[in-house]
C-alpha positions as a Markdown table, in Angstrom:
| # | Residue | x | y | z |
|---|---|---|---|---|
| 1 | Unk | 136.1 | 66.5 | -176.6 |
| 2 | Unk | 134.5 | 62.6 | -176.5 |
| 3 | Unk | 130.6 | 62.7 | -176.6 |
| 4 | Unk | 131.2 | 59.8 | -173.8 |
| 5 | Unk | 133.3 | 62.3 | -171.8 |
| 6 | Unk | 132.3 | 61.8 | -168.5 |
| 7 | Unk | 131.4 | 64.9 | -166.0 |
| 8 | Unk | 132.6 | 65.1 | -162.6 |
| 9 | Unk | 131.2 | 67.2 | -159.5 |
| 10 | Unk | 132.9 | 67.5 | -156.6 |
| 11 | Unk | 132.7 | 69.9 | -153.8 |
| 12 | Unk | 135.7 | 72.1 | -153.0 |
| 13 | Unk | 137.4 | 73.9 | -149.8 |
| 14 | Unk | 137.3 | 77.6 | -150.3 |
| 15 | Unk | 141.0 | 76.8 | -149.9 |
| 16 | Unk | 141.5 | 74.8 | -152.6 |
| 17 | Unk | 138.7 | 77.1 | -154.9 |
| 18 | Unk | 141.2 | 80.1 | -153.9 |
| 19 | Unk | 144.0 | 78.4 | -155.2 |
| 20 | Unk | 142.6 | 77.0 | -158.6 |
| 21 | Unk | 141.8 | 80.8 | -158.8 |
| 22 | Unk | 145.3 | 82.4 | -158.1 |
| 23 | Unk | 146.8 | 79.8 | -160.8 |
| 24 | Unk | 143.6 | 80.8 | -163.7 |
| 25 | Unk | 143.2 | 84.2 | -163.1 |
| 26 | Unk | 145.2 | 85.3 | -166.2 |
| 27 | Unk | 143.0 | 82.3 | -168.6 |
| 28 | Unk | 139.5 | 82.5 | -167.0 |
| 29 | Unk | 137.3 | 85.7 | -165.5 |
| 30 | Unk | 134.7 | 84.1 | -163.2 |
| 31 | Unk | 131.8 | 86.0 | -162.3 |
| 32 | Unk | 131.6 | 88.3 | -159.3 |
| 33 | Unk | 129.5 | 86.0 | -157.2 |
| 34 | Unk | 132.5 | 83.1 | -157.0 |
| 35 | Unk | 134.9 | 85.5 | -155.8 |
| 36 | Unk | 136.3 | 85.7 | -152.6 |
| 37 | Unk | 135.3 | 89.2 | -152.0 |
| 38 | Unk | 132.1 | 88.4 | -152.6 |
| 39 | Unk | 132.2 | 84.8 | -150.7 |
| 40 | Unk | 134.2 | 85.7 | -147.6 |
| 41 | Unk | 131.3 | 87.0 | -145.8 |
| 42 | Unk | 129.8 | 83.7 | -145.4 |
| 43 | Unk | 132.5 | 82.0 | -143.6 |
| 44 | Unk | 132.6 | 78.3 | -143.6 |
| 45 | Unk | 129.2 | 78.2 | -145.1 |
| 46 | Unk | 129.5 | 79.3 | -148.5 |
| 47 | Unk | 129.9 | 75.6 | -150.0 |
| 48 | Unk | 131.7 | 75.6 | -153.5 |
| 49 | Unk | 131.2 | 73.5 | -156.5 |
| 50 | Unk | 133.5 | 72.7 | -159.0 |
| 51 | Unk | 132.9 | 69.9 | -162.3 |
| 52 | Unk | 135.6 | 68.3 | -164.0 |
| 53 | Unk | 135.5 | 66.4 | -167.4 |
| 54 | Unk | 139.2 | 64.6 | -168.9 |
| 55 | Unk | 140.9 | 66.3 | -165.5 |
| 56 | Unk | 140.0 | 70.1 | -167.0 |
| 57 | Unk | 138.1 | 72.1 | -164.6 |
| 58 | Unk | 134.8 | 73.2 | -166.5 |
| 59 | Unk | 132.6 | 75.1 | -164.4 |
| 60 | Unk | 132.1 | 76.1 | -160.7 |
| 61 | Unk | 129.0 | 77.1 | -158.6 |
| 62 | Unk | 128.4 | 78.2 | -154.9 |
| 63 | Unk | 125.5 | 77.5 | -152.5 |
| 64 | Unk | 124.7 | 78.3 | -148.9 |
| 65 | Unk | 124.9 | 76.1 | -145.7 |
| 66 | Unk | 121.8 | 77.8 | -144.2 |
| 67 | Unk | 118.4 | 77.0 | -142.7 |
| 68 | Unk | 114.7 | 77.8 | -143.4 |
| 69 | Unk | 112.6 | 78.1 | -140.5 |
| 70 | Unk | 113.8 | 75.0 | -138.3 |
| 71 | Unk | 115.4 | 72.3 | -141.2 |
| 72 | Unk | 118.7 | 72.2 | -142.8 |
| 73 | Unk | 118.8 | 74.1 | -146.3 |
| 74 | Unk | 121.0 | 74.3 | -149.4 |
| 75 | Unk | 120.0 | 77.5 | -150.6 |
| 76 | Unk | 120.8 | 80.5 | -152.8 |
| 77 | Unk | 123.7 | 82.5 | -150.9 |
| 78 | Unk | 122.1 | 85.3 | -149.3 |
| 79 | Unk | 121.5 | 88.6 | -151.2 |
| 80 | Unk | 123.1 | 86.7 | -154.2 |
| 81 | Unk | 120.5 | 86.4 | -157.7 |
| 82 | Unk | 121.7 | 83.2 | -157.9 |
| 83 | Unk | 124.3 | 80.5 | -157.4 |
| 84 | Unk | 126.7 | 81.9 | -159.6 |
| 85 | Unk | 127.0 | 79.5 | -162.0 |
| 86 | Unk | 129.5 | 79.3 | -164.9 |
| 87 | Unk | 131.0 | 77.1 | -167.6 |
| 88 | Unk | 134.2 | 77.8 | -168.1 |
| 89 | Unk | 135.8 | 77.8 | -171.6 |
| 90 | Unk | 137.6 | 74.6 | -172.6 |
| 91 | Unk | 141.1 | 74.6 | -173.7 |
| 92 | Unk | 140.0 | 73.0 | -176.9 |
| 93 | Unk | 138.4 | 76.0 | -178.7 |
| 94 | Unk | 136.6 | 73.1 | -181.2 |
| 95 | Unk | 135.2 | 71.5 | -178.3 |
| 96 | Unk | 131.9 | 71.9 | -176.4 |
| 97 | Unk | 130.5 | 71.2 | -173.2 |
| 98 | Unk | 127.5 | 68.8 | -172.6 |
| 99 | Unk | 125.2 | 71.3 | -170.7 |
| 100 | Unk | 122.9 | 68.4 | -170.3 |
| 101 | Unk | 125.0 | 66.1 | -169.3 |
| 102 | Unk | 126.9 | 68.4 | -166.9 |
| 103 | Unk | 123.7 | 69.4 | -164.9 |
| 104 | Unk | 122.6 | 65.4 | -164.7 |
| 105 | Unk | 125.9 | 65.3 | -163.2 |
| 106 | Unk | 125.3 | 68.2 | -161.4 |
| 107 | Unk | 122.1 | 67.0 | -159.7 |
| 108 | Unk | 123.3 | 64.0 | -158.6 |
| 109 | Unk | 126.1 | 65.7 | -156.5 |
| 110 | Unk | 123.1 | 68.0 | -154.7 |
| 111 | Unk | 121.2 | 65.1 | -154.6 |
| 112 | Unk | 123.7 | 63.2 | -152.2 |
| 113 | Unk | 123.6 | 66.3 | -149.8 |
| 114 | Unk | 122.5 | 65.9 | -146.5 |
| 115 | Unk | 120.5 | 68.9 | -146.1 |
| 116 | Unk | 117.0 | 68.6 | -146.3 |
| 117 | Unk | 115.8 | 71.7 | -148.3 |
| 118 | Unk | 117.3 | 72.1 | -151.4 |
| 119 | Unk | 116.2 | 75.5 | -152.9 |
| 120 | Unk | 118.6 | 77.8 | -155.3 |
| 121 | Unk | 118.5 | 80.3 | -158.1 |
| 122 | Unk | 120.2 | 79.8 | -161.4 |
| 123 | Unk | 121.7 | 82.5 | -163.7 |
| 124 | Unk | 119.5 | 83.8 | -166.3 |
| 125 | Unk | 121.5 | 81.5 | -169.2 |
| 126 | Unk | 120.5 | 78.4 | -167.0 |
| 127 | Unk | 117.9 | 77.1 | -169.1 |
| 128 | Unk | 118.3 | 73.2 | -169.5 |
| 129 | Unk | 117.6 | 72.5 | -166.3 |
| 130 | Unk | 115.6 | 69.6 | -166.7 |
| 131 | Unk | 117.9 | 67.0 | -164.9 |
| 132 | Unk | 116.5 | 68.8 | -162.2 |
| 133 | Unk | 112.6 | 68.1 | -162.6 |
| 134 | Unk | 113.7 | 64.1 | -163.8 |
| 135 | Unk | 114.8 | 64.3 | -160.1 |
| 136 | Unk | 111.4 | 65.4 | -158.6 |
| 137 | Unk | 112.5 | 68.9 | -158.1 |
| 138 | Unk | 110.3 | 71.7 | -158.4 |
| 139 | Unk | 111.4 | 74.6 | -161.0 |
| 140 | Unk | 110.4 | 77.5 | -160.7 |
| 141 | Unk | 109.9 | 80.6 | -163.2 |
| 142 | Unk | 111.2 | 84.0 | -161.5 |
| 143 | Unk | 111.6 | 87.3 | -163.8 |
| 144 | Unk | 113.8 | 90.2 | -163.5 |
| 145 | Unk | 114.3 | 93.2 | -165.9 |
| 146 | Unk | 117.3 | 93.7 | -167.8 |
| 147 | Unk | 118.4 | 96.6 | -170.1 |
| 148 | Unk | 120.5 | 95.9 | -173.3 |
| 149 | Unk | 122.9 | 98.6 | -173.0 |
| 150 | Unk | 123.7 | 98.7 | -176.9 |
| 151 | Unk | 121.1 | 101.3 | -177.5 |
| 152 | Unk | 121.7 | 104.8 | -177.5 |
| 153 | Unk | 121.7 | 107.0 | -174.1 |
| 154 | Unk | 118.7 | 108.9 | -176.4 |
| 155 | Unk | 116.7 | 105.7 | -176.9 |
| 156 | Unk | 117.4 | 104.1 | -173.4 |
| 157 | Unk | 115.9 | 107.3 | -171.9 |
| 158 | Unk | 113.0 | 107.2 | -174.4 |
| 159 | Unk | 112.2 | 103.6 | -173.7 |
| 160 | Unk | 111.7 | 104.8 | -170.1 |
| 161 | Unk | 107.7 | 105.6 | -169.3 |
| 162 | Unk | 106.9 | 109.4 | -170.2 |
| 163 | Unk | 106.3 | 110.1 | -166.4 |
| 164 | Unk | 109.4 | 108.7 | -165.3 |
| 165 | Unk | 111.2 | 110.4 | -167.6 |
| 166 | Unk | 109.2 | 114.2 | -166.2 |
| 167 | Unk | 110.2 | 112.8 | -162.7 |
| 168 | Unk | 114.3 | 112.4 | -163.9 |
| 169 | Unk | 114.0 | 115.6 | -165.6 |
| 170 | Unk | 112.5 | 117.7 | -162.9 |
| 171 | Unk | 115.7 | 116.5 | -160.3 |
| 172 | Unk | 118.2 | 117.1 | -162.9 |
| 173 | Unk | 116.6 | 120.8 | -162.9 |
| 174 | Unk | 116.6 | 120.9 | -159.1 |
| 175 | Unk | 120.5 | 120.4 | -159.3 |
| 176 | Unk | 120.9 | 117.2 | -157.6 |
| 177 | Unk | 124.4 | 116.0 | -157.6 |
| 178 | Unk | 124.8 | 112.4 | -158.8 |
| 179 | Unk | 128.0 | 110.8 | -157.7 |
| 180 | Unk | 130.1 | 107.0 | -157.6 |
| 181 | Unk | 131.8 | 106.3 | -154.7 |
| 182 | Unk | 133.5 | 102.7 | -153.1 |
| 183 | Unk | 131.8 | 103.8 | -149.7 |
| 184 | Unk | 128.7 | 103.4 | -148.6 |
| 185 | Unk | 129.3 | 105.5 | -145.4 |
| 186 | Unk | 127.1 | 105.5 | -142.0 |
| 187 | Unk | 123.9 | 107.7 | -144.0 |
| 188 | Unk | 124.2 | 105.3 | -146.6 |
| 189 | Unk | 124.0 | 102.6 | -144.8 |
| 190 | Unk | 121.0 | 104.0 | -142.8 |
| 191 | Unk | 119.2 | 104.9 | -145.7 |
| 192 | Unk | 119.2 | 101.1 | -147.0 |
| 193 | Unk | 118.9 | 99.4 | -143.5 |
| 194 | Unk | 115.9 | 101.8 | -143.4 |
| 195 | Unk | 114.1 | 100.9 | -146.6 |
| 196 | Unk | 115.1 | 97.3 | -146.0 |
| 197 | Unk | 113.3 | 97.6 | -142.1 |
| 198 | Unk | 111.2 | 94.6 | -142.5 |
| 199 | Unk | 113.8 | 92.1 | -143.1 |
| 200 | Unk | 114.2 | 89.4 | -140.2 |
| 201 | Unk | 117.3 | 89.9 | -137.6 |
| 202 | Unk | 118.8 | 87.2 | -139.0 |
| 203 | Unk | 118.7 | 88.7 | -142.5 |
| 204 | Unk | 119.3 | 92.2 | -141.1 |
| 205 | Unk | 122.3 | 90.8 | -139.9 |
| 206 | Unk | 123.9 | 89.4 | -143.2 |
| 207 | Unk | 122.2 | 92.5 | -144.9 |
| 208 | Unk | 124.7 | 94.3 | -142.7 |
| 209 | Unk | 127.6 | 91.9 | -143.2 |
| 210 | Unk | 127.7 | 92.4 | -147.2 |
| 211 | Unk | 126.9 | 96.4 | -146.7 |
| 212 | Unk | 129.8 | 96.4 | -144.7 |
| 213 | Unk | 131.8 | 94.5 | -146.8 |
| 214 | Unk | 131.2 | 97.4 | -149.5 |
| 215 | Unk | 135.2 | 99.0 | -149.1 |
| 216 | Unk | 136.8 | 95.3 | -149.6 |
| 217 | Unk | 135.0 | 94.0 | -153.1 |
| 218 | Unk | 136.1 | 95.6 | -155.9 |
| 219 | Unk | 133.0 | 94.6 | -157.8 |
| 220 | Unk | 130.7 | 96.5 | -155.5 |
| 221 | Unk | 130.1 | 99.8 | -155.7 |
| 222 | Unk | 127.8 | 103.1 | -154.7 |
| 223 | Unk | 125.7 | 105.7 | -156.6 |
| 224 | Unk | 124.5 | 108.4 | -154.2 |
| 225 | Unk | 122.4 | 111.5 | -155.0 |
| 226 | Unk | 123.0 | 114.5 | -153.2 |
| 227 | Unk | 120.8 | 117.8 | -152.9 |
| 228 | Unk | 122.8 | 120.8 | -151.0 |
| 229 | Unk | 125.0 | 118.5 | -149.8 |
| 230 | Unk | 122.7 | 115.9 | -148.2 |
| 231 | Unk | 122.2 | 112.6 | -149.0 |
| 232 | Unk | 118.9 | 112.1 | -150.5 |
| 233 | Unk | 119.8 | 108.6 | -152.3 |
| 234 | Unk | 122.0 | 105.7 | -152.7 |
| 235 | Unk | 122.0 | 102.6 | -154.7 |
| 236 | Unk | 124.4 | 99.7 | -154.2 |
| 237 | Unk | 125.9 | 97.9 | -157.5 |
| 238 | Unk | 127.5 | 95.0 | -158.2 |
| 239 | Unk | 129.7 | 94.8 | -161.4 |
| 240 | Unk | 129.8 | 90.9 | -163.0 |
| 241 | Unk | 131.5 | 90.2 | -165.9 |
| 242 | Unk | 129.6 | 92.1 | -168.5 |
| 243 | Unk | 126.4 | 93.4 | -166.3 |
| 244 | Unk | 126.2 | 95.7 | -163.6 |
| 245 | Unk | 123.3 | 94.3 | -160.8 |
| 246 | Unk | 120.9 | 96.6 | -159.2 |
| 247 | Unk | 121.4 | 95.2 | -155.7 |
| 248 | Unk | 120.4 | 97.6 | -152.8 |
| 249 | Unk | 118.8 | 101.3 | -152.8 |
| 250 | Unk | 117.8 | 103.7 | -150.1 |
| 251 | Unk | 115.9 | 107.0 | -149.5 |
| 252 | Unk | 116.0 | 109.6 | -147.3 |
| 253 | Unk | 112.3 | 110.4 | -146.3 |
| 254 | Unk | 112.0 | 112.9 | -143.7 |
| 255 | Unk | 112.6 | 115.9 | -146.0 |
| 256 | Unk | 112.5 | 113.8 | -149.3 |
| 257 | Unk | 112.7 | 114.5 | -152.7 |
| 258 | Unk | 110.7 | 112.4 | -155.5 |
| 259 | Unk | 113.4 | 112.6 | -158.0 |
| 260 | Unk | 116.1 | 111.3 | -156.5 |
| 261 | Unk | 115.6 | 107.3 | -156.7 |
| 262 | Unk | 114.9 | 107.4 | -160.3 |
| 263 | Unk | 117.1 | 109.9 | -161.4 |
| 264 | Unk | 119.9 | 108.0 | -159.6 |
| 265 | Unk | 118.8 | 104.6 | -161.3 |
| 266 | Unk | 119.0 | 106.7 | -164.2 |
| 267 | Unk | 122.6 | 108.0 | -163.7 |
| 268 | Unk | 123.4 | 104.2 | -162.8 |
| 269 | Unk | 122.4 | 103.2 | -166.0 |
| 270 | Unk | 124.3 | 105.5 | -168.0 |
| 271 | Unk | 127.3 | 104.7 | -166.3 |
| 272 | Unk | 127.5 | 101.2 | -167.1 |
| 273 | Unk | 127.0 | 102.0 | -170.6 |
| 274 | Unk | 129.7 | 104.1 | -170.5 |
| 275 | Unk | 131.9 | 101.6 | -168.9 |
| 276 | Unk | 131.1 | 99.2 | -171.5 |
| 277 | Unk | 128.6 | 97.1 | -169.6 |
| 278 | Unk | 126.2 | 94.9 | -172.0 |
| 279 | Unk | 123.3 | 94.8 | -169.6 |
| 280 | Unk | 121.9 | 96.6 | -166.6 |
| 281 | Unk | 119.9 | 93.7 | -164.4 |
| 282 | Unk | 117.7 | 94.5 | -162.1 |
| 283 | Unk | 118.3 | 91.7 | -160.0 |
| 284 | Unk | 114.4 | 90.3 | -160.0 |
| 285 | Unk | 111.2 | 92.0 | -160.0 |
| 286 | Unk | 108.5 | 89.5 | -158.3 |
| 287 | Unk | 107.3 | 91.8 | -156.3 |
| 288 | Unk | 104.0 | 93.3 | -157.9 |
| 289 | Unk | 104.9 | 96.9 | -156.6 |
| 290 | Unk | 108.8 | 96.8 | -157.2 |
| 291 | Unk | 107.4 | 95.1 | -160.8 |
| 292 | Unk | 105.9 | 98.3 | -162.0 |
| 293 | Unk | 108.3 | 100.4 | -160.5 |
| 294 | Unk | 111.4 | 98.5 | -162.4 |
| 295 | Unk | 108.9 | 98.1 | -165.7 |
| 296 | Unk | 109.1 | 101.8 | -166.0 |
| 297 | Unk | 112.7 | 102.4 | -166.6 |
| 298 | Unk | 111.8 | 100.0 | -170.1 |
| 299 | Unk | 113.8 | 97.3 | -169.5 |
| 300 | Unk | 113.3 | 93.6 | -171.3 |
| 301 | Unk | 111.4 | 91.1 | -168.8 |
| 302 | Unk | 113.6 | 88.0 | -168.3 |
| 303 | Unk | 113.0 | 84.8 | -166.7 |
| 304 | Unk | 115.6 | 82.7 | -164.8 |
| 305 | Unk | 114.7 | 79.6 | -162.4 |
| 306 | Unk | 115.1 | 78.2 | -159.1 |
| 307 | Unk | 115.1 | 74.7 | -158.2 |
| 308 | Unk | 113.4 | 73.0 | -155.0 |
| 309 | Unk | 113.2 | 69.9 | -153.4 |
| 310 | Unk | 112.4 | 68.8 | -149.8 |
| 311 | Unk | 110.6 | 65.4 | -148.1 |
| 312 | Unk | 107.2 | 65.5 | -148.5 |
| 313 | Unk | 106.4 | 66.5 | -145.1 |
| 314 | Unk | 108.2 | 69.1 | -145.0 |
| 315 | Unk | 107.6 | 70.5 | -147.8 |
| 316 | Unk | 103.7 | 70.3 | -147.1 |
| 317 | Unk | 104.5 | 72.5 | -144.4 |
| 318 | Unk | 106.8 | 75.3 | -146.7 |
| 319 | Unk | 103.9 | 75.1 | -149.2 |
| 320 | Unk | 101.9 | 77.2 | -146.2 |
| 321 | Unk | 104.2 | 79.9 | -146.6 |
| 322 | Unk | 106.0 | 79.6 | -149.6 |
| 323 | Unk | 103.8 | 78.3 | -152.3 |
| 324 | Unk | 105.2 | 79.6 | -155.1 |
| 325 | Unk | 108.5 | 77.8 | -154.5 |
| 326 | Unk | 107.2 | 74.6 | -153.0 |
């Protein structure tokens, strides 16, 4: 492929996305946050990107249509780590793709968007993203915790903090019954709405869209924990490519027991190494609580990076509430 090859974006029709799809499915695996099961929740405003260099599709991305407080807003898709993301593989196996080059290109297209908030999450093997700051955006360094599943089951569980590990130990002794399931069920959901009880309505309500979308996305699935046959935990886990993502979790707390979150983490863990998973990502850990909760199961820390970018009124305003970003 020419150095002066020259890198395209356009944006797409979810038609027209589903279609490339249907005709590449056998040649390319995209990740689970481009798929329609994962997309269709959003309706008309999941807004898809694809870049073409010499006529060759070469990589896609997705963004929301959404709003932050009362302005327009380009933003990460809700409840996805990120915009999904992904360079294809080129049908020359000698040739390579300009990552530098194909986010300058990239830019430009978000650039011309009309919104007025720009603010989105990259995949953790976004790192050039300096096309992005040339452009006055703001980049920002976020972290989340992944586990390299290569290891041993032995020295994954000995990587975990000595505590933890008495915690896991003690439920596995109480005989709680760990479980996979495609359902989330009404508990389930109850449990998670329930943990998640601060969340706005307006988040509540696409919380509820994507739990409920749980049966039709093969790449989603549940982990519950049971004790006597009630439901004392459930996680919700998205499977992409070669990582499964710690997405959702949910307790029962009126008769509660202490085990049952880690020890179903733990179980979680173990089955995407058995199912051949590379990593385990916790799908970020900013929170200084949920930090040291997810640093105990021994995990690597990982950064990955959002981009922002609003007028300068405006985002005098965001920087009241959301200085970290802004």
């Amino acid at each position: 492929m020419s150095k002066a090859l020259k890198y395209v974006w356009s944006r797409i029709s979810a038609q027209d996305f589903s279609h490339w799809k249907k005709e590449n499915e056998l040649q390319v695996e995209l990740n689970a946050f481009l798929q329609e099961s994962w997309t269709a929740v959003y309706g008309d405003q999941a807004l898809f990107y694809h870049a073409k260099a010499d006529q060759e599709t070469i990589a896609f991305a997705c963004l929301y249509d959404g709003k932050l407080k009362w302005a327009s807003a380009l933003i990460t898709p809700p409840f996805a780590p990120n915009n999904g993301f992904q360079v294809l593989p080129l049908s020359n196996p000698n040739a390579q793709v300009d990552r530098k080059k194909l986010m300058e290109s990239f830019v430009a297209l978000i650039d011309e968007e009309k919104m007025m908030i720009k603010h989105f999450a990259f995949p953790v093997d976004c790192v050039d993203l300096q096309a992005f700051y040339w452009k006055k955006y703001k980049l920002t360094t976020r972290y989340t915790y992944q586990i390299d599943l290569s290891a041993s089951e032995d020295d994954l569980f000995q990587k975990m903090d000595s505590k933890l590990r008495n915690v896991i130990r003690k439920a596995e002794k109480d005989e709680l019954v760990f479980s996979k399931d495609t359902s989330l069920g009404e508990e389930g959901m109850a449990l998670i709405l329930e943990a998640n009880h601060e969340l706005a309505p307006n988040q509540r309500k696409d919380l509820i869209s994507r739990l409920e979308s749980i049966d039709a996305n093969e790449h989603l699935f549940v982990y519950k924990a049971h004790q006597n046959g009630a439901l004392k935990a459930v996680n919700v886990v998205c499977q992409s490519l070669d990582t499964h993502y710690y997405l959702f979790s949910g307790f029962e707390r009126v008769q509660s027991h202490n085990g049952a979150g880690p020890a179903l983490i733990w179980f979680a863990i173990k089955s995407a190494k058995t199912e051949g998973m590379r990593l385990f990502d916790f799908e970020g850990s900013m929170l200084p609580d949920v930090e040291r909760y997810f640093r105990k199961f021994g995990g690597e820390l990982i950064p990955y990076y959002s981009v922002s970018k609003a007028p300068l009124l405006i985002e005098s305003i965001l920087k009241l509430k959301k200085r970290n970003d802004f």
